[in-house]
N, C-alpha and C positions, 0 to 999 in steps of 0.2 A: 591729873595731867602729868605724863612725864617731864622729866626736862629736857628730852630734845622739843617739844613741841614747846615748851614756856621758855625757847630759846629761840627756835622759829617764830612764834608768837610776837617776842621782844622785837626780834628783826624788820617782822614785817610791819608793826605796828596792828593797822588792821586794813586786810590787803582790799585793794576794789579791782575788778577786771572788767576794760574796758577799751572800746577801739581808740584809738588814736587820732582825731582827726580834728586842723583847724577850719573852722567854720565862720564867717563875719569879721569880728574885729581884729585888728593887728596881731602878727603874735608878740610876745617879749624878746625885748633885745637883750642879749648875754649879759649885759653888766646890769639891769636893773632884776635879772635873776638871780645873780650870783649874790647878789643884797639880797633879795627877799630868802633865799637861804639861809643866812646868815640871821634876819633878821626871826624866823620861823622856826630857828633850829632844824632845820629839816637837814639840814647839814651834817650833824651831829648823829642823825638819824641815817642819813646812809652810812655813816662812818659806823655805827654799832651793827650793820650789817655781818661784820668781820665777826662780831660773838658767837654767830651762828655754827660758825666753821669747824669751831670748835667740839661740835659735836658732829663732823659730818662722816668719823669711822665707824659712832653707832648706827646712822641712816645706815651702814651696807652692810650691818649685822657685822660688825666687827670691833675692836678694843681700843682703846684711847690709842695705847702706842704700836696700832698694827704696823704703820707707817713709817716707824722709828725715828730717827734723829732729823729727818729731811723733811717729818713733815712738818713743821713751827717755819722752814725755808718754804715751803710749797702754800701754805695758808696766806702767808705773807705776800708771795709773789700772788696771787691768784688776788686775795682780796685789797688790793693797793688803794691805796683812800682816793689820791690822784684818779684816778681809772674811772673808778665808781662816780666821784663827785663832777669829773667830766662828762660821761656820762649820761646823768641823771641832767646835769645844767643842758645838755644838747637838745636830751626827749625835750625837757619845758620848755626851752627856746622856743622850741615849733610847734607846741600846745598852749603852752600858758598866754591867754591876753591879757594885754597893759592893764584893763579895765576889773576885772576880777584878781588880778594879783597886789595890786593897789588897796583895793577891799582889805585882803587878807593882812596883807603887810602893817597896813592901816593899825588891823585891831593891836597885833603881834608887836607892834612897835609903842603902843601903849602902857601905861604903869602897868597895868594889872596883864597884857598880854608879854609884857620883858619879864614878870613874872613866872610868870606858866611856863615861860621858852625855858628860864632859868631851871625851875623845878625840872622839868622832863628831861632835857638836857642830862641832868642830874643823875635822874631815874635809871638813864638806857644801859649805862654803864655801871651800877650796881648788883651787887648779887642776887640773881633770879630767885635764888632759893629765899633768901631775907626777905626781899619784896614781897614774893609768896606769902609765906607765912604771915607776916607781918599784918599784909594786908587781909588774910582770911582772919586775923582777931581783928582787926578793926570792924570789917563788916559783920562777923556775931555780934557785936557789940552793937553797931546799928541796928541790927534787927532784934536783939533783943531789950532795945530802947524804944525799937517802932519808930526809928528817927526816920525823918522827910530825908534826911540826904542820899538817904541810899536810893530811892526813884528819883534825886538830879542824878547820883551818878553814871545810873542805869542810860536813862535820860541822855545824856553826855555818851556814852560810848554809842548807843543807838544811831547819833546822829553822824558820829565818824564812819560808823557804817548800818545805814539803814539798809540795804538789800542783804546783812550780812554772807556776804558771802567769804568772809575769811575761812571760812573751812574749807572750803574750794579751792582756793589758793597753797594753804600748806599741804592739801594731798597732791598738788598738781608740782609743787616741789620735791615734793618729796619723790612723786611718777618721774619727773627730768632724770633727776638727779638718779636716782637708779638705773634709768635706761640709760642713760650717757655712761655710765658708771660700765652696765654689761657691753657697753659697743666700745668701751676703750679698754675691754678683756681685763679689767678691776677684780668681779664679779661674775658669777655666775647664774643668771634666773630661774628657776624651775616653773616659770609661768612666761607665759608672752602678755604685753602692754594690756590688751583688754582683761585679764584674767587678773593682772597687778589692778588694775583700775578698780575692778568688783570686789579684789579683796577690801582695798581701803573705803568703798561704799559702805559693807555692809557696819565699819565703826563709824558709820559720819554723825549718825544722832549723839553719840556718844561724845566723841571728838567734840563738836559745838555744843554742846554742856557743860564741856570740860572747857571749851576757850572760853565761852560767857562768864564763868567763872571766876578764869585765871583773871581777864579783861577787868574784872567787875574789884577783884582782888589789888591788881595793877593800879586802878585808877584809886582805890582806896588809900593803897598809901601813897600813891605819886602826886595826890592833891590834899593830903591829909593835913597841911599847914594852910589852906584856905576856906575862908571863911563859906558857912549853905547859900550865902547871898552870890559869894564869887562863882561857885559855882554854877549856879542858877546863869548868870552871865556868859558863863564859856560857852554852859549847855544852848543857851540861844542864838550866842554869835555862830554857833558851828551850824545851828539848822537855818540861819540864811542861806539862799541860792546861790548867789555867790559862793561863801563859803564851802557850800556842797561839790562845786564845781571844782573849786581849789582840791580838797583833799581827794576828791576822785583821781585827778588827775597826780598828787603825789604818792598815794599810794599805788596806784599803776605804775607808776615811776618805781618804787620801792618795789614791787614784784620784781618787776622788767631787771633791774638791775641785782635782786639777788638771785634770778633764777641764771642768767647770763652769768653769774659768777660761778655757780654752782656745776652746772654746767663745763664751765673752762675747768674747774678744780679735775671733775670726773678727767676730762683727758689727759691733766697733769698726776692725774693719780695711775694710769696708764702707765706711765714713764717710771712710777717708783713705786714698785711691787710689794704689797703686804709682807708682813716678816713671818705671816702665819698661813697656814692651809686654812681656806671659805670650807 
């Protein structure tokens, strides 16, 4: 996998797409959102959104410092924590109800769930390449133990997202971000939108072998100090319904708000011309 994509990956956690829409029960009031952020780390998690950015001169086939001295000012103004975490608390205000965030909170607020927050938390902000690694010797090491842990961990990311569709998501990032990128005269296309779409099609087998991987890698050593029994527990709590509901609904949040950033970048990159010839 490269590391723009074990960057995107990090960012997005593992994306879900889905409509937006409150049905039934109350939605959440702002302040017992802005808790369950806090308490889920999911906080933390839009906040590492920003790591993304950092590779967003390769996405338009271009060099770290195409951008030169303004672009660490342009990254910054674009991906503001403020912004994002505004943001993200507004979608859930008008999606999340009292009753399933409650649930979630519930577990997350627990010895073993302040743990997990605490680990991940941890993880987001660590170096992608370390974690990589790290985590792909641990799991040889599983498999050539035949240890059970490695189907909870399987187990565990499945449940974050069963429809997997995180591949969906980073091409569909990646499609924004270049077209917004050639309409603010960044870039130049030599394909139009469906012709970009077909290219990234024909690596999607590919691409989702490579995130299952990375995923599988990630969670390896991001739960590497918890015990097959702990895990066995997150992997459950996360396949209740409830639960299910929860993480759909943030990680469409975590879409939503890194594609909207990605996005706003492309027209601020508009404003401040590569130092190099596309």
């Amino acid at each position: 996998m490269t590391n723009l994509h074990r960057k995107l990956l990090a960012a997005l956690s593992v994306v879900v797409l889905l409509a937006m829409t409150v049905t039934g029960a109350q939605a959440a009031e702002r302040a017992n959102v802005e808790a369950f952020l806090k308490t889920t780390g999911f906080d933390v998690a839009i906040d590492s959104i920003t790591l993304a950015a950092e590779n967003a001169p390769a996405m338009l086939g271009l060099e770290d410092g195409a951008f030169g001295a303004e672009w660490s000012l342009v990254a910054r103004r674009v991906f503001d924590s403020d912004f994002m975490q505004n943001r993200a608390i507004g979608i859930l205000e008008a999606t999340l109800q009292d009753d399933v965030l409650a649930h979630a909170a519930g577990f997350y607020a627990s010895d073993l769930g302040a743990r997990l927050v605490e680990a991940e938390n941890f993880s987001h902000f660590e170096d992608d390449t370390l974690k990589y690694e790290t985590g792909q010797e641990i799991v040889a090491g599983l498999v050539a133990e035949d240890s059970p842990r490695l189907e909870l961990l399987k187990r565990m990311n499945h449940a974050i997202d069963p429809n997997e569709v995180g591949a969906d998501a980073v091409q569909e990032i990646q499609i924004r971000f270049l077209l917004a990128a050639a309409y603010a005269g960044v870039i130049e296309l030599r394909v139009d939108e469906q012709g970009l779409r077909a290219a990234l099609k024909e690596g999607e087998a590919d691409l989702r072998r490579e995130m299952e991987a990375s995923a599988l890698a990630n969670a390896a050593y991001t739960y590497r100090d918890f015990t097959d029994e702990e895990v066995l527990q997150y992997a459950e709590a996360l396949e209740e319904p409830d639960m299910q509901t929860v993480y759909e609904l943030m990680n469409a949040v975590h879409f939503e708000v890194m594609m909207n950033r990605f996005e706003a970048l492309a027209a601020e990159l508009g404003q401040v011309q590569p130092s190099q010839e596309l």
